[in-house]
C-alpha positions as CSV (number, residue, x, y, z in Angstrom):
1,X,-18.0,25.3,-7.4
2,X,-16.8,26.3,-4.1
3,X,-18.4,23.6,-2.1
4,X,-17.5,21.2,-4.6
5,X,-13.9,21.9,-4.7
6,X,-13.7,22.0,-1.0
7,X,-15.4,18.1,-1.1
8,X,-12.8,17.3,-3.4
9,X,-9.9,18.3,-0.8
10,X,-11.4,16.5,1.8
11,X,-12.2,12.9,0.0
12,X,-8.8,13.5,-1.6
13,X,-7.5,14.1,1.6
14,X,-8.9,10.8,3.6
15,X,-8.7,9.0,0.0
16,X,-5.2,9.6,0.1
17,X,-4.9,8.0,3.5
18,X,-6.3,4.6,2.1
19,X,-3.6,4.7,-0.4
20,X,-1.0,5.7,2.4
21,X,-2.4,2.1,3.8
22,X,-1.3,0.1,0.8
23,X,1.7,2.0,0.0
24,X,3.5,1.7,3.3
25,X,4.2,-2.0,3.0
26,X,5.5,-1.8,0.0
27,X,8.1,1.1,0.5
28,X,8.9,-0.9,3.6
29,X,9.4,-4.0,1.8
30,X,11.6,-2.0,-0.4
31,X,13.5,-0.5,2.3
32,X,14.9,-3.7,3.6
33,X,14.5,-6.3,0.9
34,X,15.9,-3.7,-1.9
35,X,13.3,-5.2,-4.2
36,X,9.8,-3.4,-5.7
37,X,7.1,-5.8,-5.2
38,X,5.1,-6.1,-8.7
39,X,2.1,-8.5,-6.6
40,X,1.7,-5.8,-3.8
41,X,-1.0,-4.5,-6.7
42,X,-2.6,-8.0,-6.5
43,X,-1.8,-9.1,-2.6
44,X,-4.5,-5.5,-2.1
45,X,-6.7,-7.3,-4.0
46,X,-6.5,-10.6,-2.3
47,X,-7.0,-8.6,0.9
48,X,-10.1,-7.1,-0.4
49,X,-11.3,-10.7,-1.4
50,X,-10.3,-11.9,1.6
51,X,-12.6,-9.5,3.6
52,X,-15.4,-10.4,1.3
53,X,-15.7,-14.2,1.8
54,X,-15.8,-13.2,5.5
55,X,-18.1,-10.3,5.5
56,X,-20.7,-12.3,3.1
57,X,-20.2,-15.7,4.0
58,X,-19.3,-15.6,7.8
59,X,-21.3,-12.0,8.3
60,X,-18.5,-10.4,10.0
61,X,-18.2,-7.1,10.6
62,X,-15.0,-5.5,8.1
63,X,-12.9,-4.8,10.7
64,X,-13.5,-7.5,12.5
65,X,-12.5,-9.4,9.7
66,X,-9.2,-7.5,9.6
67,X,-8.1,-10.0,13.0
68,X,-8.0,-12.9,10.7
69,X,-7.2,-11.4,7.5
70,X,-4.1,-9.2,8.4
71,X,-2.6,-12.7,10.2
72,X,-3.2,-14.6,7.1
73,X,-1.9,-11.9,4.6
74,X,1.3,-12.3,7.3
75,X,1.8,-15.7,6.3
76,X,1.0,-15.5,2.3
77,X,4.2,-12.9,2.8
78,X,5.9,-15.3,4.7
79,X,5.6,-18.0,2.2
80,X,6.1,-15.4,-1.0
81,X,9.2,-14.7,0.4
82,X,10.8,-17.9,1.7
83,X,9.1,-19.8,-1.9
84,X,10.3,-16.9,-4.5
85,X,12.4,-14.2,-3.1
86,X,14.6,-15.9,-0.7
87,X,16.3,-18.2,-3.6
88,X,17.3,-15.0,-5.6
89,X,21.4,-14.3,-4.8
90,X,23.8,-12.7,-6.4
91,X,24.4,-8.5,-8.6
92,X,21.2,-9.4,-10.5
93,X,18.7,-10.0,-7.3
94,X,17.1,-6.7,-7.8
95,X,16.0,-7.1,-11.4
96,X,15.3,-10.8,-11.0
97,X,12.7,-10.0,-8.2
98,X,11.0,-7.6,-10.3
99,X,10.0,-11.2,-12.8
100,X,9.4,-13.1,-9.4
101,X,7.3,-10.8,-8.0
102,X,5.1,-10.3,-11.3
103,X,4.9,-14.3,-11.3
104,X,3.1,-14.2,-8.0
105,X,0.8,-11.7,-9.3
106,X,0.3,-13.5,-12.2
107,X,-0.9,-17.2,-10.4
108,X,-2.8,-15.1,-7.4
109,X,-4.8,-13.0,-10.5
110,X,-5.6,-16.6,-12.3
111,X,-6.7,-17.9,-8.7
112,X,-8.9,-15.1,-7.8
113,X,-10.5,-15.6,-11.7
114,X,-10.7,-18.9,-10.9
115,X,-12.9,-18.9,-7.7
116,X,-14.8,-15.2,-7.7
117,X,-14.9,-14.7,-11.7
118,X,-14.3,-11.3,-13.6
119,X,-17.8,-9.5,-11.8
120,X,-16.8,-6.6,-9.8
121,X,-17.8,-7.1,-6.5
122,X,-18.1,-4.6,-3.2
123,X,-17.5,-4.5,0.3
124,X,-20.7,-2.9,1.7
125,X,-21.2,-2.6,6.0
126,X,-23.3,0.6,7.5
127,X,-20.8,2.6,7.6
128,X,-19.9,2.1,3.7
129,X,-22.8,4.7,2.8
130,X,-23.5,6.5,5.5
131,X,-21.9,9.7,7.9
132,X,-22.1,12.6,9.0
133,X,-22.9,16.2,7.2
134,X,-19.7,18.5,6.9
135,X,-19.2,21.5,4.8
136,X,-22.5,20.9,3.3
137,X,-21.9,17.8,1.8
138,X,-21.8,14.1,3.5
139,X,-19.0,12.0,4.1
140,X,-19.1,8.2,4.3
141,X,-17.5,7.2,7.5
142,X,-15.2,4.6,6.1
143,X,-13.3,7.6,4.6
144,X,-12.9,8.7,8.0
145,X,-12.2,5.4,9.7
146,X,-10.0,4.3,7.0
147,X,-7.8,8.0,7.4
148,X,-7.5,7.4,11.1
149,X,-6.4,3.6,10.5
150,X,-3.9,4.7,8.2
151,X,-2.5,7.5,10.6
152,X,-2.3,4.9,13.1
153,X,-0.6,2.1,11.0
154,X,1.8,4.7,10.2
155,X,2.4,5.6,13.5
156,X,2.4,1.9,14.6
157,X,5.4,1.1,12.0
158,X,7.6,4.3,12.7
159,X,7.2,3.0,16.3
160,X,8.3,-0.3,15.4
161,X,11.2,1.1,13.4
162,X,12.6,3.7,15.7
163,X,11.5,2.2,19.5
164,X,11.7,-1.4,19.5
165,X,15.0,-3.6,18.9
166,X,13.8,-5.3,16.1
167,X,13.2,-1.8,14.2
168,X,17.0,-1.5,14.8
169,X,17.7,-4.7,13.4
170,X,15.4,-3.5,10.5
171,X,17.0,-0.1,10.0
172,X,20.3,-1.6,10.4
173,X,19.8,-4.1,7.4
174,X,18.1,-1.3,5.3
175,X,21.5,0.6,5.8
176,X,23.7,-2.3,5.1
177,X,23.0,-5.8,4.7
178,X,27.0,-7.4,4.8
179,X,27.7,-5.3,8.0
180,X,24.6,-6.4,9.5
181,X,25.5,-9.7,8.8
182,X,29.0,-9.0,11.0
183,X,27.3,-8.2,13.7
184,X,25.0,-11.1,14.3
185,X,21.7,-10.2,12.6
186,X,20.0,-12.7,11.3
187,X,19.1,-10.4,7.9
188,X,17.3,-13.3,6.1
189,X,15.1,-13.5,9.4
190,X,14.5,-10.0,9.4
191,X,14.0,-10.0,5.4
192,X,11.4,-13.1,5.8
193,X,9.5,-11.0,8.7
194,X,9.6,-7.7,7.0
195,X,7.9,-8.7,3.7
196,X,5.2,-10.4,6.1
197,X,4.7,-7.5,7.4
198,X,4.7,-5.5,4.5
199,X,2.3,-7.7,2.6
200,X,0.1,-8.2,5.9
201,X,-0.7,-4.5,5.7
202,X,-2.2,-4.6,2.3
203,X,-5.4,-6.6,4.2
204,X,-6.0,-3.7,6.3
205,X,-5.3,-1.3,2.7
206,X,-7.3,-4.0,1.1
207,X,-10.5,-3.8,3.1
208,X,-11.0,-0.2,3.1
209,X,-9.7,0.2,-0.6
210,X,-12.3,-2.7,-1.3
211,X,-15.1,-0.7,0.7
212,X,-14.1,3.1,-0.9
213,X,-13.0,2.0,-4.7
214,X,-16.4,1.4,-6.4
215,X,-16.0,-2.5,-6.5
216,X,-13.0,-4.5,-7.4
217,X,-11.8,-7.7,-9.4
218,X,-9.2,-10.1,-10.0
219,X,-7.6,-7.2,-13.1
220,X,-7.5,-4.0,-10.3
221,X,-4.5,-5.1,-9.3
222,X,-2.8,-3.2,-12.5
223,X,-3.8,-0.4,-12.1
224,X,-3.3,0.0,-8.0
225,X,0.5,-1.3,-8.6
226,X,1.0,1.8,-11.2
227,X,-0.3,4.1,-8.6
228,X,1.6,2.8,-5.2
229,X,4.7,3.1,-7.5
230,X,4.2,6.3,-8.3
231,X,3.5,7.5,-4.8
232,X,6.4,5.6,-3.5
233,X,8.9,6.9,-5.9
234,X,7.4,10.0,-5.2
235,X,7.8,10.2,-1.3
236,X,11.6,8.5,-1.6
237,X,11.9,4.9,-1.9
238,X,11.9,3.3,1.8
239,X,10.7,6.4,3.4
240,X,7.7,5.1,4.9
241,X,6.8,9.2,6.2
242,X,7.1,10.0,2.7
243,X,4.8,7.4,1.2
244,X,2.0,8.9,3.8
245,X,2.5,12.3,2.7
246,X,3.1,11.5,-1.0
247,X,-0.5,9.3,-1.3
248,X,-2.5,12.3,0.5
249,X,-0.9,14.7,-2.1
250,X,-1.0,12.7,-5.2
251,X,-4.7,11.9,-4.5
252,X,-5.9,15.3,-3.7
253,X,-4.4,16.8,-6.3
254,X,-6.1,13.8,-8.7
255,X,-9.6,15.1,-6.9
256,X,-9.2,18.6,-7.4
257,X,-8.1,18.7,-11.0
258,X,-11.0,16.5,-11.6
259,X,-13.2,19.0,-10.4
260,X,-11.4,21.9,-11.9
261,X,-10.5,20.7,-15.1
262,X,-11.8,17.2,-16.5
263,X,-11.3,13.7,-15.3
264,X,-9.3,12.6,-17.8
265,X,-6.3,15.4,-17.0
266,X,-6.4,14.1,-13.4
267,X,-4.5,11.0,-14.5
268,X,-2.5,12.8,-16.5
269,X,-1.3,15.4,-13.7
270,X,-1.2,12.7,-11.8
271,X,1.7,11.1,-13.4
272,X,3.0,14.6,-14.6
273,X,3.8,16.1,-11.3
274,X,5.8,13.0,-10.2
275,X,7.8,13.1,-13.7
276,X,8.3,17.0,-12.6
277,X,9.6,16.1,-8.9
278,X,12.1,13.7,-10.2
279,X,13.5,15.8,-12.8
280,X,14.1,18.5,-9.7
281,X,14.9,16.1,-7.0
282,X,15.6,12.1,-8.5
283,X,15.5,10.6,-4.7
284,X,12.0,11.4,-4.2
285,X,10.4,14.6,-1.5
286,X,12.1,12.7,1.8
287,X,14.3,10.4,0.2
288,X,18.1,9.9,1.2
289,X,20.6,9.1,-1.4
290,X,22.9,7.7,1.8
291,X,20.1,6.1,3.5
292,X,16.7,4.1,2.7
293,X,14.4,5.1,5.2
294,X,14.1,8.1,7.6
């Protein structure tokens, strides 16, 4: 039991990382836009896809792949945004997004139907099934490059957010989106460029969730959107710190009651704790109730 529950800290651990990679863009994307993105769920999906086509048609290595696939996920933000976010004005934008976003979800899920079918399919590469020996048990060293791409992502946006001036421009729009306005930011540019961002991320969260999940199809999308929103909520909403440490919790946790208890109970605590932290503390572990992001 002991060597068991220590394997299930660690793949929870490095799990939890992969879903630190699809949950940033969307707490970012939240952050600035105001709006929870239903298709982030589906856009992981497409990503997965995405690196699939080039892995099995073109025989490119998966992250290789990632140096056309995060571009184009870029611009399928780009357009999501400009086509069915931009037009939404007025009190009721927040709640109307929620139906725009699940429409996107909606036509990429029949597209992806359409061209690859309902079969599950997997990313596989060398490093998919094999790595090195540790506490007695072997680890797969996508776990472990997928952890390290998600501490650098991280690290990458909080950069972006905090060092550069276009992080200002982001942080100042997050914090409010009239005075902004007053002093010359162009917040739909910023807006437009920030869900690009946000959605281009999910082909890097994409590729390694489509390499680590046991296979994928066009209907995964559910459940992943269930579970980023829980992790996000969880972590405060726009905190993109607390969507890291939120997914590495949730997940492990989710491993070790599995081993402890049953599988079943793991989705179960799962949802339980984050009903339990938001009863104690409503704005999530590092949320702001003044501010957004931190």
């Amino acid at each position: 039991m002991g060597r068991e529950l220590t394997e299930a800290i660690v793949d929870g651990i490095l799990g939890g990382g992969v879903y630190a990679l699809m949950a940033v863009g969307l707490t970012l994307i939240f952050g600035v836009l105001d709006i929870i993105n239903i298709a982030q769920g589906i856009l992981v999906v497409l990503g997965a896809y995405l690196s699939y086509v080039l892995s099995v048609h073109l025989h490119l290595d998966l992250f290789v792949g990632l140096l056309v696939t995060v571009p184009a996920m870029f611009l399928v933000g780009i357009a999501i945004q400009w086509a069915f976010i931009r037009p939404l004005r007025g009190r009721e934008r927040t709640s109307m997004s929620l139906l725009a976003t699940y429409a996107v979800a909606i036509i990429i899920e029949g597209v992806l139907y359409l061209i690859f079918g309902s079969n599950y399919v997997n990313l596989n590469a060398s490093y998919v099934t094999s790595g090195p020996k540790i506490f007695g048990f072997y680890l797969d060293y996508i776990y472990i490059y997928g952890f390290v791409l998600a501490l650098l992502l991280v690290a990458a946006i909080y950069y972006m957010l905090y060092r550069t001036q276009f992080g200002r421009t982001i942080r100042a729009t997050m914090q409010d989106h009239t005075a902004a306005r007053i002093v010359g930011i162009n917040v739909n540019r910023v807006q437009m460029l920030t869900f690009g961002i946000g959605v281009a991320v999910t082909a890097v969260g994409g590729m390694v969730f489509g390499a680590t999940g046991g296979g994928f199809n066009p209907n995964t999308g559910y459940d992943l959107i269930s579970r980023l929103l829980a992790i996000i909520i969880l972590g405060g909403m726009g905190s993109i710190v607390g969507a890291m440490l939120a997914a590495i919790f949730m997940i492990t946790l989710e491993a070790v009651v599995d081993v402890l208890w049953s599988p079943s109970w793991s989705v179960v605590v799962f949802y339980g704790v984050l009903v339990l932290v938001l009863a104690i503390r409503p704005q999530g572990v590092l949320g702001r109730k003044e501010a957004r992001a931190q």
